[in-house]
VMD Tcl script that builds the backbone (N, CA, C; Angstrom):
set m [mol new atoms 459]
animate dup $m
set s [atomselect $m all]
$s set {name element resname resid chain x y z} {
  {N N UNK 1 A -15.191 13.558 -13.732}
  {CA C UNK 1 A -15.149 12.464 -12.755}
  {C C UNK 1 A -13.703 12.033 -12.513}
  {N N UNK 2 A -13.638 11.472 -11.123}
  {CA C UNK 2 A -11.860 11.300 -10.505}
  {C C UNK 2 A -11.299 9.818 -11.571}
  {N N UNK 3 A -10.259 10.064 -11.584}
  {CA C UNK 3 A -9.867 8.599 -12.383}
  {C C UNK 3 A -9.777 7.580 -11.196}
  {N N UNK 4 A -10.353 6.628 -11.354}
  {CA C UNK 4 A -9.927 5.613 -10.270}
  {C C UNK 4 A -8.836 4.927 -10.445}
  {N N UNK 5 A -8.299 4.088 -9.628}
  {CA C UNK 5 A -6.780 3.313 -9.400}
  {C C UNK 5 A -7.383 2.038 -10.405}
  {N N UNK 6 A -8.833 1.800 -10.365}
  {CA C UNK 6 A -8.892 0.707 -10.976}
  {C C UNK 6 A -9.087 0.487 -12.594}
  {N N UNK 7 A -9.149 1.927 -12.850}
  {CA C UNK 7 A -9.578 2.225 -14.503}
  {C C UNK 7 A -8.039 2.509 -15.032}
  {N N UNK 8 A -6.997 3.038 -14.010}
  {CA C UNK 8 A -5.618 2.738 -14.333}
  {C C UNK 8 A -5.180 1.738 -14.695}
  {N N UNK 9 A -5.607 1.045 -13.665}
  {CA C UNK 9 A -5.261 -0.906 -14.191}
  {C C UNK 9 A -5.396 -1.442 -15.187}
  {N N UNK 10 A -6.559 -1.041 -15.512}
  {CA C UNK 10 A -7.189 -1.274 -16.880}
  {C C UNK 10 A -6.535 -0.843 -17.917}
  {N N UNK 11 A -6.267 0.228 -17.811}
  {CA C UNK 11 A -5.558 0.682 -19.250}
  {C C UNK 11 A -4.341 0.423 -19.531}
  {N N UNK 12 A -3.105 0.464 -18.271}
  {CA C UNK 12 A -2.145 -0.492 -18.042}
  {C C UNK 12 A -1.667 -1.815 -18.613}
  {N N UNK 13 A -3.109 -2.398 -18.108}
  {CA C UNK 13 A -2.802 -3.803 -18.652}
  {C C UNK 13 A -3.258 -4.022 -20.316}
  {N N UNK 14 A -3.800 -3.338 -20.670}
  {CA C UNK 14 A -3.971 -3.110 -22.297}
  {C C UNK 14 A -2.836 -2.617 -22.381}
  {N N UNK 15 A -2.396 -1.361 -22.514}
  {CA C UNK 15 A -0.789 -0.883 -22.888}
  {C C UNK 15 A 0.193 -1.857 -22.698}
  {N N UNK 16 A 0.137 -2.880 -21.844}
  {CA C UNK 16 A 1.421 -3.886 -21.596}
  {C C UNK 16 A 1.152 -5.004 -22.734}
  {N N UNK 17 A 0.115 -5.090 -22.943}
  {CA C UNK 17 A -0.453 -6.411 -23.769}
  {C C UNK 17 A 0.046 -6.180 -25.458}
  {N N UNK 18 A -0.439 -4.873 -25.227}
  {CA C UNK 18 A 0.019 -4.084 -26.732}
  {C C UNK 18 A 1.107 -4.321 -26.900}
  {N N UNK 19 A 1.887 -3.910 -25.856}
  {CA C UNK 19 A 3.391 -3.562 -25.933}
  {C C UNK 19 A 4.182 -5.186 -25.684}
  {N N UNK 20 A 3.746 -5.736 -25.626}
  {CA C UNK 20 A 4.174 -7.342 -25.847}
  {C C UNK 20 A 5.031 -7.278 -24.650}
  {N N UNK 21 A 4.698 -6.594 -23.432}
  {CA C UNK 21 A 5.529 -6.570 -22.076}
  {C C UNK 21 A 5.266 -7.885 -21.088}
  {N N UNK 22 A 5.274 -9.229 -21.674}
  {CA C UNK 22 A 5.106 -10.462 -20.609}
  {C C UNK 22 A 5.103 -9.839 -19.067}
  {N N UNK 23 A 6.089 -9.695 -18.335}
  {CA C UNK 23 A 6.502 -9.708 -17.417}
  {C C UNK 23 A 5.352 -8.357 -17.035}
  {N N UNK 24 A 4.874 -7.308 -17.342}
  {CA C UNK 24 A 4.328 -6.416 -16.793}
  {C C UNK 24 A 2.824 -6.734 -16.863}
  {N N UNK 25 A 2.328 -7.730 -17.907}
  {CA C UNK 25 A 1.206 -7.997 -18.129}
  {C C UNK 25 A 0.723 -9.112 -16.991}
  {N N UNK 26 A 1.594 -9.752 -16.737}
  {CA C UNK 26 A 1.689 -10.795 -15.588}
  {C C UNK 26 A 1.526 -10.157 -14.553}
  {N N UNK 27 A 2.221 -9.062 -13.901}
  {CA C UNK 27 A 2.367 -8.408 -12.812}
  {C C UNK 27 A 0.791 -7.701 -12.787}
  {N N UNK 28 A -0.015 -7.220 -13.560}
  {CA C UNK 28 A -1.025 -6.741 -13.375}
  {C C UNK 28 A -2.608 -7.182 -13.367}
  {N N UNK 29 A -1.968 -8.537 -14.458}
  {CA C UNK 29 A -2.827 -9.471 -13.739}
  {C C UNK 29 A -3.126 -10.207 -12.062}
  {N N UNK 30 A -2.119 -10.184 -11.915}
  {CA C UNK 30 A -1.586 -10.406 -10.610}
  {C C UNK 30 A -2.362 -9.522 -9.642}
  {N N UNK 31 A -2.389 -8.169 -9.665}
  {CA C UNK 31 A -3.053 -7.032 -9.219}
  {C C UNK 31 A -4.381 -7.123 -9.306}
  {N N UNK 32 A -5.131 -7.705 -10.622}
  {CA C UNK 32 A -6.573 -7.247 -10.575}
  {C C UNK 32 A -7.193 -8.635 -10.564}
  {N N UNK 33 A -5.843 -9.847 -10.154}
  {CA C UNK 33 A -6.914 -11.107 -9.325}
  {C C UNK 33 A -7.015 -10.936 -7.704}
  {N N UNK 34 A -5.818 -10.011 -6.907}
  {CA C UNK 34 A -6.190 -10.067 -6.038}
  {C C UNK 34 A -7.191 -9.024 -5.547}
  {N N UNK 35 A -7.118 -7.930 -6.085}
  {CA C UNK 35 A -8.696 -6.998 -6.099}
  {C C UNK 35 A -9.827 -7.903 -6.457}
  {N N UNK 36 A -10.140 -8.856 -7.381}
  {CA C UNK 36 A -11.018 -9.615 -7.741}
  {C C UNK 36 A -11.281 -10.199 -6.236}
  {N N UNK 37 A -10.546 -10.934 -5.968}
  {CA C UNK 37 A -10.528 -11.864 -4.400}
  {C C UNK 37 A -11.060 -10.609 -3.328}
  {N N UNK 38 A -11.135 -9.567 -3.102}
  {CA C UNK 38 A -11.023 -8.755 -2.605}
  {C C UNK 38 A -12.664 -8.146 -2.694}
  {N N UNK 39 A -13.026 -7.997 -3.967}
  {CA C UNK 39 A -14.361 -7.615 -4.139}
  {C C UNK 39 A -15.116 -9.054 -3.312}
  {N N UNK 40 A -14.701 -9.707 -4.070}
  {CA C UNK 40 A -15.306 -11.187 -3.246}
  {C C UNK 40 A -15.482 -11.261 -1.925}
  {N N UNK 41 A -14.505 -11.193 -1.612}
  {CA C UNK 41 A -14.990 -11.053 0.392}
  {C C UNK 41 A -15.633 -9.827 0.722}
  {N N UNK 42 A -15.685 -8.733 0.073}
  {CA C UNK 42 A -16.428 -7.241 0.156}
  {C C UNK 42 A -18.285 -7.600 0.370}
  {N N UNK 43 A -17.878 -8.232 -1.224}
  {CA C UNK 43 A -19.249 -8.661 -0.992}
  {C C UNK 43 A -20.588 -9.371 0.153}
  {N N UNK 44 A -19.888 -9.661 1.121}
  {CA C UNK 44 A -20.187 -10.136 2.372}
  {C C UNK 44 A -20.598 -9.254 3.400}
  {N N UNK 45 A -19.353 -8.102 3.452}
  {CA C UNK 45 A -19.261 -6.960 3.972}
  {C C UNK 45 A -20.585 -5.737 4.026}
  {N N UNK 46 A -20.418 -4.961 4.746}
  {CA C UNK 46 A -20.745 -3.395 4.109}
  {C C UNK 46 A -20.257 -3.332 3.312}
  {N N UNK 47 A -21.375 -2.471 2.118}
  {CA C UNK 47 A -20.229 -1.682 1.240}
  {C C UNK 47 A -19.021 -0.828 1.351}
  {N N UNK 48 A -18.227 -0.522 0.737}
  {CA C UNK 48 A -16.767 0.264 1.125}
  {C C UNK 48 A -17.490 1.663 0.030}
  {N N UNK 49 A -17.281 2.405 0.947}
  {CA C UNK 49 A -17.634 4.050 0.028}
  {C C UNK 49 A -16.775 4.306 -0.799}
  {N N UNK 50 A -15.076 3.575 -0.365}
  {CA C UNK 50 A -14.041 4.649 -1.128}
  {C C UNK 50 A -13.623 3.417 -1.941}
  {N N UNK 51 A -13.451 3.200 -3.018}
  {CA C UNK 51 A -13.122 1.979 -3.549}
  {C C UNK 51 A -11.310 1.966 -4.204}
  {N N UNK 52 A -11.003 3.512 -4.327}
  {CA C UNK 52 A -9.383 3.694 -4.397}
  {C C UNK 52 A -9.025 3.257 -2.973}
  {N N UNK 53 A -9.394 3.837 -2.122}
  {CA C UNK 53 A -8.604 2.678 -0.183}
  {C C UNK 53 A -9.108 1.508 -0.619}
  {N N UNK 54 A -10.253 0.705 -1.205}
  {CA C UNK 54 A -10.036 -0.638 -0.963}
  {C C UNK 54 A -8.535 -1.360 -1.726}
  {N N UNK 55 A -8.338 -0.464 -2.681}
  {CA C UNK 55 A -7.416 -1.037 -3.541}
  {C C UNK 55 A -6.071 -0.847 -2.884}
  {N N UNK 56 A -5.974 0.264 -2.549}
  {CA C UNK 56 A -4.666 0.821 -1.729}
  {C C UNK 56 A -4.360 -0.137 -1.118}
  {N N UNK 57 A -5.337 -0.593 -0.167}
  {CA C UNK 57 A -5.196 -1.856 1.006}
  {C C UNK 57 A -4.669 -3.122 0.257}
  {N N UNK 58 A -5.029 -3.625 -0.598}
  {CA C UNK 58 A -4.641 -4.642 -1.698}
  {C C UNK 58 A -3.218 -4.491 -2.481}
  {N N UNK 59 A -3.284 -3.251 -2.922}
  {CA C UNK 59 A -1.706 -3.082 -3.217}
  {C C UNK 59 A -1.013 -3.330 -2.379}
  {N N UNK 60 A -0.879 -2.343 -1.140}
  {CA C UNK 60 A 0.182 -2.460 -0.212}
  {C C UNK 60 A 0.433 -3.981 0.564}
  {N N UNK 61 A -0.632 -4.719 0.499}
  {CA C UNK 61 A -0.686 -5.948 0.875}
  {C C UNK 61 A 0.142 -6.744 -0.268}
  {N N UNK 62 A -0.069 -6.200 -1.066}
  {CA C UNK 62 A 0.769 -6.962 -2.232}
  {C C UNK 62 A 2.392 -6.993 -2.047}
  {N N UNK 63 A 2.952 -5.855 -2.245}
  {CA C UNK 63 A 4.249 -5.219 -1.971}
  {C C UNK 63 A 5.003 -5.789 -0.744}
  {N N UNK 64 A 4.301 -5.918 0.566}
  {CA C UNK 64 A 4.071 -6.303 1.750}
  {C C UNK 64 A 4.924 -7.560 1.723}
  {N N UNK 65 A 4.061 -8.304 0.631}
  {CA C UNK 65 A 4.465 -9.661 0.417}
  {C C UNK 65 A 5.231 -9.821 0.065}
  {N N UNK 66 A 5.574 -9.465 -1.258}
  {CA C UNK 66 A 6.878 -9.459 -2.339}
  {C C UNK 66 A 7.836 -8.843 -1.326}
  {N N UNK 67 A 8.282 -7.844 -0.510}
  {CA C UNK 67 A 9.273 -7.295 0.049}
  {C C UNK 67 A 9.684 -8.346 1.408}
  {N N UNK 68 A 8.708 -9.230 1.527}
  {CA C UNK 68 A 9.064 -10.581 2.483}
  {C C UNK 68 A 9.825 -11.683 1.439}
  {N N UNK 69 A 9.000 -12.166 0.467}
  {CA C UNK 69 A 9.706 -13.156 -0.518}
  {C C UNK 69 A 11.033 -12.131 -1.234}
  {N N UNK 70 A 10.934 -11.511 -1.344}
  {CA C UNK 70 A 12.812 -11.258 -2.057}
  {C C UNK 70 A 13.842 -11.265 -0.561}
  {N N UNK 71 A 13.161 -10.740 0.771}
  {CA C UNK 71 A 14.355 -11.094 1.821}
  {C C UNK 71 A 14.427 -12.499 1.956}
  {N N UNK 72 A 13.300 -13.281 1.559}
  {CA C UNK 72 A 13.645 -14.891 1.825}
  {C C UNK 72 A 14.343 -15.570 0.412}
  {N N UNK 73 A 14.267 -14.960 -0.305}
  {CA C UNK 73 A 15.003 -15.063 -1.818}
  {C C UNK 73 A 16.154 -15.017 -1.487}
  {N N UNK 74 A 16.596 -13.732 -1.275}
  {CA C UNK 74 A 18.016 -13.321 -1.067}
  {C C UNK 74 A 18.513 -14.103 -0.212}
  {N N UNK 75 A 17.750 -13.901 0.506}
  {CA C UNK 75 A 18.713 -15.301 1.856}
  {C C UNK 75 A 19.228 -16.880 1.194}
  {N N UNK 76 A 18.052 -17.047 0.693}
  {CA C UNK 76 A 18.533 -18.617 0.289}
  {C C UNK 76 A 19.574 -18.359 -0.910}
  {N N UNK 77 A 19.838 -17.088 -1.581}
  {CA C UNK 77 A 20.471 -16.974 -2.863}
  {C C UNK 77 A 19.967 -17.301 -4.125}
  {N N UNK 78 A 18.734 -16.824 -4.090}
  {CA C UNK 78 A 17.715 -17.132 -5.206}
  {C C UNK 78 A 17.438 -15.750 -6.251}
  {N N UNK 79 A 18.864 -15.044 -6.658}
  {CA C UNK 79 A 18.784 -13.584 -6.589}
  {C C UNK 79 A 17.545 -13.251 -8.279}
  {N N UNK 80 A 17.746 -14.709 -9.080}
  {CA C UNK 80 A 16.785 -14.283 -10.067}
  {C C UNK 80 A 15.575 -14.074 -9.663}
  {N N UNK 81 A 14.842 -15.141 -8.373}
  {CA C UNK 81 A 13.533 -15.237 -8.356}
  {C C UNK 81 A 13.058 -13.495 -7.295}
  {N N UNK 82 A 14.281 -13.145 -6.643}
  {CA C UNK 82 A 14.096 -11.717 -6.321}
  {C C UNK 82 A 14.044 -10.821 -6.864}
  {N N UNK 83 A 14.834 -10.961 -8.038}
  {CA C UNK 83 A 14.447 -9.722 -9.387}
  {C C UNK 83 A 13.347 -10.016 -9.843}
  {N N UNK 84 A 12.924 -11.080 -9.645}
  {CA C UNK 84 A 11.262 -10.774 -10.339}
  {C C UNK 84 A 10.315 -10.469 -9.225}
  {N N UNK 85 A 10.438 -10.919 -8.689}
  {CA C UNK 85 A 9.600 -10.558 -7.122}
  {C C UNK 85 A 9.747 -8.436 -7.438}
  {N N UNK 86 A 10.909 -8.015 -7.134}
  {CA C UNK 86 A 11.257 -6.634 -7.325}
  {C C UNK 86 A 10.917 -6.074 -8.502}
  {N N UNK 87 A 10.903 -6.703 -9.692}
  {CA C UNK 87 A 10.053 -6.066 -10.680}
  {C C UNK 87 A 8.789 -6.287 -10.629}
  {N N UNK 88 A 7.511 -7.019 -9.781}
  {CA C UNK 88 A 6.294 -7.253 -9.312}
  {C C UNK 88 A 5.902 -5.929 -8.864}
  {N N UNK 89 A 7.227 -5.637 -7.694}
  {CA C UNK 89 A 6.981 -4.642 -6.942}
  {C C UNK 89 A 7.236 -3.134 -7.554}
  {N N UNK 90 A 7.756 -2.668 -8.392}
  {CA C UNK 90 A 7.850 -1.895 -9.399}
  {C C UNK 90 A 6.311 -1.700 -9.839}
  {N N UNK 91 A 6.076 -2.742 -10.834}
  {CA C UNK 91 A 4.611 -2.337 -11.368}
  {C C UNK 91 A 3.663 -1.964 -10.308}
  {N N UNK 92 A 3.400 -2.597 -9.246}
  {CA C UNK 92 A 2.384 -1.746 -8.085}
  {C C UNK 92 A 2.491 -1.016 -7.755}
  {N N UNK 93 A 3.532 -0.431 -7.086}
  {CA C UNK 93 A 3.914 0.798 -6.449}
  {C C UNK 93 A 3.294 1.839 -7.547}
  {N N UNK 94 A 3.209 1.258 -9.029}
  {CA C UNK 94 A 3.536 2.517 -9.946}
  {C C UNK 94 A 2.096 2.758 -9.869}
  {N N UNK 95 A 0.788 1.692 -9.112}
  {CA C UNK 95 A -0.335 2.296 -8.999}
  {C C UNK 95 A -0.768 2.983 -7.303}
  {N N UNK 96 A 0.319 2.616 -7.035}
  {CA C UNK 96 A 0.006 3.548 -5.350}
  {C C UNK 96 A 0.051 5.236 -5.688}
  {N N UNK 97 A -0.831 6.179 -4.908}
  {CA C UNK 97 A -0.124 7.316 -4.756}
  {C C UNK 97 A 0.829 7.906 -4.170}
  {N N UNK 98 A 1.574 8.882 -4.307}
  {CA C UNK 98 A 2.502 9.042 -3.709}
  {C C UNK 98 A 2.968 8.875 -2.549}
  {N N UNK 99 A 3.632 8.460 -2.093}
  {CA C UNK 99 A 4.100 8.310 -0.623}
  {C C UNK 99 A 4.520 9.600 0.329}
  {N N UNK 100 A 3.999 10.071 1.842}
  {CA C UNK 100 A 4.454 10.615 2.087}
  {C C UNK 100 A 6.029 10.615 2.673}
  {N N UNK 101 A 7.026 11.580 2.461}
  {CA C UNK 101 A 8.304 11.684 3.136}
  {C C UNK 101 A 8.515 11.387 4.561}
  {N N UNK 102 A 9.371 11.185 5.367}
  {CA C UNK 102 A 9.494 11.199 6.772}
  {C C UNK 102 A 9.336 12.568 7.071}
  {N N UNK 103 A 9.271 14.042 6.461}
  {CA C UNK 103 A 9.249 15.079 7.544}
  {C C UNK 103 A 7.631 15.158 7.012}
  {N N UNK 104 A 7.197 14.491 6.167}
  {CA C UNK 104 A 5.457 14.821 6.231}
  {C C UNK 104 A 4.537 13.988 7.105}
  {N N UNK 105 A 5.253 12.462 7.044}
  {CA C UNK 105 A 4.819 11.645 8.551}
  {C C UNK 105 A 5.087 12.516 9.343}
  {N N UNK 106 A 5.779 13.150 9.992}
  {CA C UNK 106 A 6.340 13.442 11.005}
  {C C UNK 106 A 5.059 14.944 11.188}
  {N N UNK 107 A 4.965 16.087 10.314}
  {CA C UNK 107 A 3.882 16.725 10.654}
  {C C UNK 107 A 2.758 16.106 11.119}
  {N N UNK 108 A 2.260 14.754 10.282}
  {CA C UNK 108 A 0.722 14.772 10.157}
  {C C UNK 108 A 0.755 14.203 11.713}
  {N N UNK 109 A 1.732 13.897 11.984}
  {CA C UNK 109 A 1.514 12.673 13.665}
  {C C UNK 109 A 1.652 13.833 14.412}
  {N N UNK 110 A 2.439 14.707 14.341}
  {CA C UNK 110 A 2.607 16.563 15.250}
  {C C UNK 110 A 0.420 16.991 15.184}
  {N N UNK 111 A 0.022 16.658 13.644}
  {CA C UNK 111 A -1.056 17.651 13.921}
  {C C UNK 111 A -2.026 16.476 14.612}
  {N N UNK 112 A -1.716 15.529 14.644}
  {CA C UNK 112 A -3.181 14.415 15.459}
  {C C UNK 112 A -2.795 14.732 16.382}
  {N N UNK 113 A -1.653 14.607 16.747}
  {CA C UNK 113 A -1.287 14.675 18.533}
  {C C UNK 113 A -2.275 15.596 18.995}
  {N N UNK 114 A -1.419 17.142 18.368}
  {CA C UNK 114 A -2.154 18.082 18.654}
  {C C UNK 114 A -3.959 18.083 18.673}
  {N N UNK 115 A -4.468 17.796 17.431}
  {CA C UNK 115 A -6.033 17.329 17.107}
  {C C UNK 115 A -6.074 16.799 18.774}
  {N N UNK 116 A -5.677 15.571 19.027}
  {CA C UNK 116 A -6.554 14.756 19.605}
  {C C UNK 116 A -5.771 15.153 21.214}
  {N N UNK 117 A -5.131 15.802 21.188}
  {CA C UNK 117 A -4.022 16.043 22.352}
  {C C UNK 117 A -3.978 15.090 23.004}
  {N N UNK 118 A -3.176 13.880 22.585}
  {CA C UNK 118 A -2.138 13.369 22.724}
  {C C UNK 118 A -0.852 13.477 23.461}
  {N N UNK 119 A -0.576 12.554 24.695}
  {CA C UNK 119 A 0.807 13.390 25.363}
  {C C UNK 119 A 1.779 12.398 25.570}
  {N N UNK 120 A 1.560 10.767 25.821}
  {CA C UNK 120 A 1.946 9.560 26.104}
  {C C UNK 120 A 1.831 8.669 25.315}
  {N N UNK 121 A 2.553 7.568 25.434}
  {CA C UNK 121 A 2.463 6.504 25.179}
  {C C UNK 121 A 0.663 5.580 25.303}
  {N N UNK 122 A -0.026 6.124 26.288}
  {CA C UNK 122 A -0.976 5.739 26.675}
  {C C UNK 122 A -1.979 6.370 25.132}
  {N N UNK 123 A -1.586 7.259 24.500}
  {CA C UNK 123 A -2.400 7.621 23.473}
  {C C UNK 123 A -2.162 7.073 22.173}
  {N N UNK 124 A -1.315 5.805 22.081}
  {CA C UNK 124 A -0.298 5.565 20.897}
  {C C UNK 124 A -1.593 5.067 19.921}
  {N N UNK 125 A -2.560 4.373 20.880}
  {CA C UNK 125 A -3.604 3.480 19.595}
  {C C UNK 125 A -4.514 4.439 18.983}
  {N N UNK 126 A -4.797 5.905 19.727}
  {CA C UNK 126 A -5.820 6.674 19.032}
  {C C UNK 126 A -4.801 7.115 18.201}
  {N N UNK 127 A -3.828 7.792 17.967}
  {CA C UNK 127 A -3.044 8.143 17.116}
  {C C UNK 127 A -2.747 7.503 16.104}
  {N N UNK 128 A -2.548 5.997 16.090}
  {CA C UNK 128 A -2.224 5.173 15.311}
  {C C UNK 128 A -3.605 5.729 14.226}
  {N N UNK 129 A -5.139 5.287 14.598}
  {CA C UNK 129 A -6.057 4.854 14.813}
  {C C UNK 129 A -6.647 6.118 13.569}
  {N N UNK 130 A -6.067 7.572 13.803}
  {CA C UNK 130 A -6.395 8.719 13.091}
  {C C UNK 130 A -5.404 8.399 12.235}
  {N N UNK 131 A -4.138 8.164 12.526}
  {CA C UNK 131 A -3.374 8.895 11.661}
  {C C UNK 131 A -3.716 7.499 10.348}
  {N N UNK 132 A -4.254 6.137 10.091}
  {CA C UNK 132 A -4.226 5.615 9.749}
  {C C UNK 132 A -6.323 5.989 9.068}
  {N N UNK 133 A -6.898 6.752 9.301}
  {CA C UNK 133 A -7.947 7.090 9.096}
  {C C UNK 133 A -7.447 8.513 8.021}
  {N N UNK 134 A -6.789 9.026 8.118}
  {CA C UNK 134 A -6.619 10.086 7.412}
  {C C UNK 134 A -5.297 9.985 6.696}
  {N N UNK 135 A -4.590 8.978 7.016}
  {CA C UNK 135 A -3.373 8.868 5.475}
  {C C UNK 135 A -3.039 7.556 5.444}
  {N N UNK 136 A -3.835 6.525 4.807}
  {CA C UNK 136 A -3.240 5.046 5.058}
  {C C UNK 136 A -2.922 5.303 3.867}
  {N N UNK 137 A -3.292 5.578 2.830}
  {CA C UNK 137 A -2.882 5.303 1.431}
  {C C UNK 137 A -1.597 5.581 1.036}
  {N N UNK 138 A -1.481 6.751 1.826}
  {CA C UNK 138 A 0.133 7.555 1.510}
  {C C UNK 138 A 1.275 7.071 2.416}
  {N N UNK 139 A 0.894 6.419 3.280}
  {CA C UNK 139 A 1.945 5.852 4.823}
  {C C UNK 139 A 1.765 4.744 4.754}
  {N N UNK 140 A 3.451 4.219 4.517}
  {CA C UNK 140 A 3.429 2.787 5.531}
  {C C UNK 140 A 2.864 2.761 7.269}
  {N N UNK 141 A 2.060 1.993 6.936}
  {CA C UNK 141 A 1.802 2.113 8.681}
  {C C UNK 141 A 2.897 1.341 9.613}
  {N N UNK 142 A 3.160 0.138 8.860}
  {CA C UNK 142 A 4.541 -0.624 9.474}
  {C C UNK 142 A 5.584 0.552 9.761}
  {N N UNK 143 A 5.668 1.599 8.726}
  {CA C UNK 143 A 6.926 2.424 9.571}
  {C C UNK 143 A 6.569 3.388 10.692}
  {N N UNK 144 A 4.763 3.992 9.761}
  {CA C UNK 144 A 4.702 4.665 10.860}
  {C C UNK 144 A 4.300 4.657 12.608}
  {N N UNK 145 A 4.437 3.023 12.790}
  {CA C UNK 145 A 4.132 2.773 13.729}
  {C C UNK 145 A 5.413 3.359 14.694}
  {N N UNK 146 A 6.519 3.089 14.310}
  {CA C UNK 146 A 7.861 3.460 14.935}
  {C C UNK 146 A 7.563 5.226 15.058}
  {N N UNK 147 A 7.638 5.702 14.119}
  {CA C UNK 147 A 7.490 7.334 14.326}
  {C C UNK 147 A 6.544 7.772 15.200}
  {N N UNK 148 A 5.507 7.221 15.410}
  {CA C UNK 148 A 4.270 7.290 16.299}
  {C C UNK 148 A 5.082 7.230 17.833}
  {N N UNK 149 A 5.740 6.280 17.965}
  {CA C UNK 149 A 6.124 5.862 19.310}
  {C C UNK 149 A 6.991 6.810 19.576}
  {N N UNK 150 A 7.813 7.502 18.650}
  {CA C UNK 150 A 8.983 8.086 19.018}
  {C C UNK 150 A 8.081 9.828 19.231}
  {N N UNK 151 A 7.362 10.040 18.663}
  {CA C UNK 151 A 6.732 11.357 18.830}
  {C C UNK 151 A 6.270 11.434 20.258}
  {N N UNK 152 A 5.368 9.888 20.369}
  {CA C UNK 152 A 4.656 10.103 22.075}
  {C C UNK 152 A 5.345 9.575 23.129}
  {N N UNK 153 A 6.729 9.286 23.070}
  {CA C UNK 153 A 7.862 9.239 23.864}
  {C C UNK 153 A 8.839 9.963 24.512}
}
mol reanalyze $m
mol bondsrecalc $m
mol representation Tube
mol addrep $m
């Protein structure tokens, strides 16, 4: 059976606890209250089939955040409360999967185009729409929204 992102967590946050790691044990708590919050509103929902994308979605929402509060950190000159914000963001990432590169964005938006033949700007939302159906986990969509535009441009 696949390991899930959430049985990672789990063991994570035991290994940090062990390891008398405050700061990482915090950070992952952090992680599996907002998945908690997350099942919670699910529950309302349809069920979700894939329960590693529900989490994905939750991580990156996480990161999302923290990479807003350390630019508003930094700005005001708050550079400790950004190193912790940036070590937040450390421990999550370390449960995302890999990220794809810019020349692998750059294929997968070449093969939807192609898939869905794609020629304009006028096709930007089905593209978005696949390419975010078949690699959200691995893509920022915030970036790949820019690469999208520049392919059907």
């Amino acid at each position: 059976m696949k390991q899930m992102i959430r049985d990672d967590i789990k063991a994570a946050l035991i290994t940090a606890m062990k390891g008398g790691d405050k700061d990482g044990t915090a950070a992952i708590r952090l992680i599996q209250s907002a998945i908690k919050n997350r099942d919670i509103e699910a529950r309302t929902q349809s069920p979700v089939a894939d329960d590693d994308a529900l989490i994905v979605e939750v991580l990156q929402k996480m990161v999302k955040q923290r990479r807003e509060s350390i630019e508003m950190f930094e700005k005001g000159n708050r550079q400790e409360l950004a190193d912790k914000e940036k070590a937040e963001v450390a421990v999550i990432e370390g449960f995302l999967p890999a990220q794809m590169s810019a020349e692998e964005t750059a294929a997968a938006i070449e093969a939807i185009k192609a898939d869905l033949g794609a020629t304009g700007m006028k096709d930007m939302g089905r593209v978005m729409a696949e390419l975010k159906a078949r690699h959200a986990a691995s893509l920022d969509m915030s970036k790949a929204s820019a690469a999208v535009k520049a392919a059907l441009s």
